[in-house]
DOZA-114023 format. One record per residue (C-alpha): residue number from 1; residue in one letter; y, z, x. Coordinates in steps of 0.2 Angstrom, whole numbers. Layout:
BEGIN
nr;rest;v;w;u
NUM;A;Y;Z;X
...
***
This chain:
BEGIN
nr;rest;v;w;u
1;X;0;0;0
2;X;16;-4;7
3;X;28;9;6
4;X;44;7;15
5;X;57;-5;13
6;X;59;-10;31
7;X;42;-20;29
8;X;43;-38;34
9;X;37;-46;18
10;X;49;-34;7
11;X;63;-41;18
12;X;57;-57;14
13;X;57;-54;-4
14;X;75;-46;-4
15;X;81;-61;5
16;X;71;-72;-11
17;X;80;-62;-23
18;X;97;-63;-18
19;X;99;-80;-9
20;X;99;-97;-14
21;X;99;-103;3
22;X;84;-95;8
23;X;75;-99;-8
24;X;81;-119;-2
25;X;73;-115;14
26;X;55;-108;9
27;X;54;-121;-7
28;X;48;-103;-16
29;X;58;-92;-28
30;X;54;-73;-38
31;X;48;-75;-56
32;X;48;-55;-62
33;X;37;-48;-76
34;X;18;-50;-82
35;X;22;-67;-94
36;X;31;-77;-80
37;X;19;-73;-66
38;X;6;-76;-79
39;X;14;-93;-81
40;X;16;-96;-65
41;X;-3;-95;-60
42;X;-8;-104;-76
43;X;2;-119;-68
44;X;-2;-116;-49
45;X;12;-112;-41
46;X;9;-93;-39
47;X;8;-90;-21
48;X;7;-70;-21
49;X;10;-57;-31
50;X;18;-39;-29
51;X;12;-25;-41
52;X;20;-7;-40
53;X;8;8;-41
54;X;8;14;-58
55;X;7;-3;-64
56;X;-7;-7;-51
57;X;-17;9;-56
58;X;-14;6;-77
59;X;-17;-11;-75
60;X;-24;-18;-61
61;X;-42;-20;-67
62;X;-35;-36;-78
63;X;-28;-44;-64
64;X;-44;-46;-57
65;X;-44;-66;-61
66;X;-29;-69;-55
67;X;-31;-55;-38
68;X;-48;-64;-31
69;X;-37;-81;-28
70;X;-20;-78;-24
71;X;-12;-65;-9
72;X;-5;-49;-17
73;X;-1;-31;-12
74;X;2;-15;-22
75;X;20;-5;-16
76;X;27;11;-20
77;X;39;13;-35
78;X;55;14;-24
79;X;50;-2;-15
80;X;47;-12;-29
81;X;62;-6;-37
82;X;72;-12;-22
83;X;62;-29;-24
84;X;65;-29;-42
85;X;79;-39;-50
86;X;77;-30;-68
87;X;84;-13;-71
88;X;67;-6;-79
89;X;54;-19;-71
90;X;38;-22;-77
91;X;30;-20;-61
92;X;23;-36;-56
93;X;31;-49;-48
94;X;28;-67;-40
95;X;31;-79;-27
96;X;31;-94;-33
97;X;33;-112;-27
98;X;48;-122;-33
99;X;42;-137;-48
100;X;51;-152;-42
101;X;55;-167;-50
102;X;65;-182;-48
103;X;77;-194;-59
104;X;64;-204;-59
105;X;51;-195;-66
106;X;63;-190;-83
107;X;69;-209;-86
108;X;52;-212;-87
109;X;46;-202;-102
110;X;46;-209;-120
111;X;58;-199;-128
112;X;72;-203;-118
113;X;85;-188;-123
114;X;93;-181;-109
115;X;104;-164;-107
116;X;118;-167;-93
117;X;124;-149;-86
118;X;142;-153;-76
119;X;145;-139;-65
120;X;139;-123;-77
121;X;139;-108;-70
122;X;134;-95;-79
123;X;114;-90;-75
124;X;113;-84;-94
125;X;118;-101;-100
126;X;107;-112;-88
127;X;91;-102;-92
128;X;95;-103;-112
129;X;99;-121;-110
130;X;82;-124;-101
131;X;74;-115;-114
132;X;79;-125;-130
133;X;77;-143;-122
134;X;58;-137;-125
135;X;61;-131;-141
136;X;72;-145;-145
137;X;57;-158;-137
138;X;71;-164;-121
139;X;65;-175;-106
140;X;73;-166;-95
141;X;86;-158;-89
142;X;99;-165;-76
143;X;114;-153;-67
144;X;127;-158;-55
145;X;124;-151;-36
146;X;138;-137;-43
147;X;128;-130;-59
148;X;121;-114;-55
149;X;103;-111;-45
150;X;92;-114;-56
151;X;81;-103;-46
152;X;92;-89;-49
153;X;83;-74;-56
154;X;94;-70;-70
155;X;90;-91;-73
156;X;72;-91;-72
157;X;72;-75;-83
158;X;81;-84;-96
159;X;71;-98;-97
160;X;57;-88;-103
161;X;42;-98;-95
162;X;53;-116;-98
163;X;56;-117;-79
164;X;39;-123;-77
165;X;37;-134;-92
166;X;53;-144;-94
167;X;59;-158;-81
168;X;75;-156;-71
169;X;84;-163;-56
170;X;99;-159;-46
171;X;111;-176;-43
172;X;122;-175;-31
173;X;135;-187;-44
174;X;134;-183;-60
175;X;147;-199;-63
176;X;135;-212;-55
177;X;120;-204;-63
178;X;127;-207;-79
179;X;130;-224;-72
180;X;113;-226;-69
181;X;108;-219;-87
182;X;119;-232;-95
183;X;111;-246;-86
184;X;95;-242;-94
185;X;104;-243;-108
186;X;105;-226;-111
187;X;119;-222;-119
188;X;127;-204;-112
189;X;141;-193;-124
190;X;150;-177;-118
191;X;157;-162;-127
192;X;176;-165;-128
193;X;189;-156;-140
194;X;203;-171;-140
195;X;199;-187;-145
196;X;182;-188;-150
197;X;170;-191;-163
198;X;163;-177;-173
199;X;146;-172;-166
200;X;132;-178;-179
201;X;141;-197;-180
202;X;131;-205;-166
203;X;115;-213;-168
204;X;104;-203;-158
205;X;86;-210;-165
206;X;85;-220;-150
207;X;88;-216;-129
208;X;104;-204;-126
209;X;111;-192;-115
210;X;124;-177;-118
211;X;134;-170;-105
212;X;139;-152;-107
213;X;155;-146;-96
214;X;158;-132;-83
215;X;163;-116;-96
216;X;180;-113;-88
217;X;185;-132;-85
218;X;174;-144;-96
219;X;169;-159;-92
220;X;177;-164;-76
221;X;188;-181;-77
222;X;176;-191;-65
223;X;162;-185;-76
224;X;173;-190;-93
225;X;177;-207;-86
226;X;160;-215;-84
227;X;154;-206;-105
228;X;150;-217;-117
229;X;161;-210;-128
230;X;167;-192;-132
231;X;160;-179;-148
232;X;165;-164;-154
233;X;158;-150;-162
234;X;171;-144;-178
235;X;174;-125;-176
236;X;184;-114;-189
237;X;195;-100;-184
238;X;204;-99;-169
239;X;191;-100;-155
240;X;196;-115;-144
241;X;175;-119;-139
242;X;159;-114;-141
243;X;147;-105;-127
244;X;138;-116;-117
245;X;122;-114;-120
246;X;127;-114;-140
247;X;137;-131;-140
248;X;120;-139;-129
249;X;109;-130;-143
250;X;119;-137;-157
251;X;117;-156;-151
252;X;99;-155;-144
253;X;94;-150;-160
254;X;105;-164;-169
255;X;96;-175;-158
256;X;79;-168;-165
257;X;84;-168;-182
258;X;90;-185;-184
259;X;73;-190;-173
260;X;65;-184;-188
261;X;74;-195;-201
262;X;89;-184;-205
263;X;79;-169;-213
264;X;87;-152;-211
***
């Protein structure tokens, strides 16, 4: 059992949990709690697990699958709550290998309905997005180089397991992406409050992208320039936008709903 903090593979681990850069570097990130890591062997890309010591002792013996093919050690409870990215963690917690995929690989599948990410930021919002374009039945996902990791623990909590079902890619120009969307005849709209059509007026029963802008900025005017045309969502009140992950939800779900002939 390893029970000090000065260990070399808890260092390692920290250095996972709080930096993207070194996440970059080892191609592996943390996914924290029994369902994730669960998911994360279920897909092969669990590449050890930690468990604390009451967890270990409670639980251990239905690990046993999972234990007798993968790398793993039990630490103490104030090592793995320095390890730990939760407040009150479940007590396991993996390292897994990054899913890649490439522009490529999302243009390729059937559906052909894209969510574009310019420059988010907020963890929360990434991770909710990632989730619905399951729910919602996406292709893919496809972020700017600025949108936040998506590796991020607070990310890849929020996705709830979506991490390693839904398709996504980095691009390092969001603006020639969408160029290359369009010349697939793919037709790519963005979430604008001035000028633009109201959300649900576009036909998106056949291949589209949407574009959803940094929370702070919007879309930036690069990115606006190359849209197919701008949409808005109608709010009431005095609010001057919808959350991120909402205003993507909203749309990704339009795009559902008219994909299955305009029935609420």
């Amino acid at each position: 059992m390893i029970t000090s903090e000065s260990n070399g593979k808890i260092k390692e681990i920290v250095k996972l949990q709080k930096s993207a850069r070194e996440r970059r570097k080892r191609k592996c990130f943390l996914a924290e709690g029994v369902k994730m890591v669960r998911e994360a062997f279920g897909c092969g890309k669990l590449r050890a697990i930690y468990f604390s010591e009451k967890f270990w002792e409670s639980r251990g013996q239905d690990w046993q699958e999972i234990t007798g093919r993968v790398v793993w050690e039990v630490v103490s409870e104030p090592v793995f709550h320095k390890i730990a990215d939760t407040v009150t963690p479940q007590g396991v917690l993996g390292v897994v290998e990054m899913p890649e995929h490439h522009l490529e690989e999302l243009l390729d599948d059937s559906r052909k309905a894209y969510i574009l990410l310019d420059d988010v930021r907020d963890p929360g919002n990434l991770g909710t997005i990632l989730r619905t374009a399951e729910g919602a039945g996406m292709s893919g996902v496809i972020m700017s180089r600025e949108t936040v990791d998506l590796f991020n623990p607070k990310v890849v909590r929020a996705t709830m397991g979506a991490i390693f079902r839904v398709p996504f890619c980095y691009e390092e120009n969001l603006a020639r992406c969408i160029g290359a969307l369009k010349s697939a005849d793919i037709p790519v709209y963005g979430t604008m409050m001035d000028g633009s059509t109201v959300y649900d007026a576009p036909d998106y029963t056949g291949p589209v992208g949407i574009v959803i802008g940094n929370e702070a900025n919007g879309i930036s005017d690069e990115v606006a320039e190359s849209l197919t045309g701008g949409i808005r969502i109608p709010m009431e009140g005095m609010l001057e936008s919808l959350n991120a992950s909402v205003a993507a939800g909203v749309l990704m779900y339009e795009i559902a709903r008219q994909r299955r002939g305009g029935s609420s």
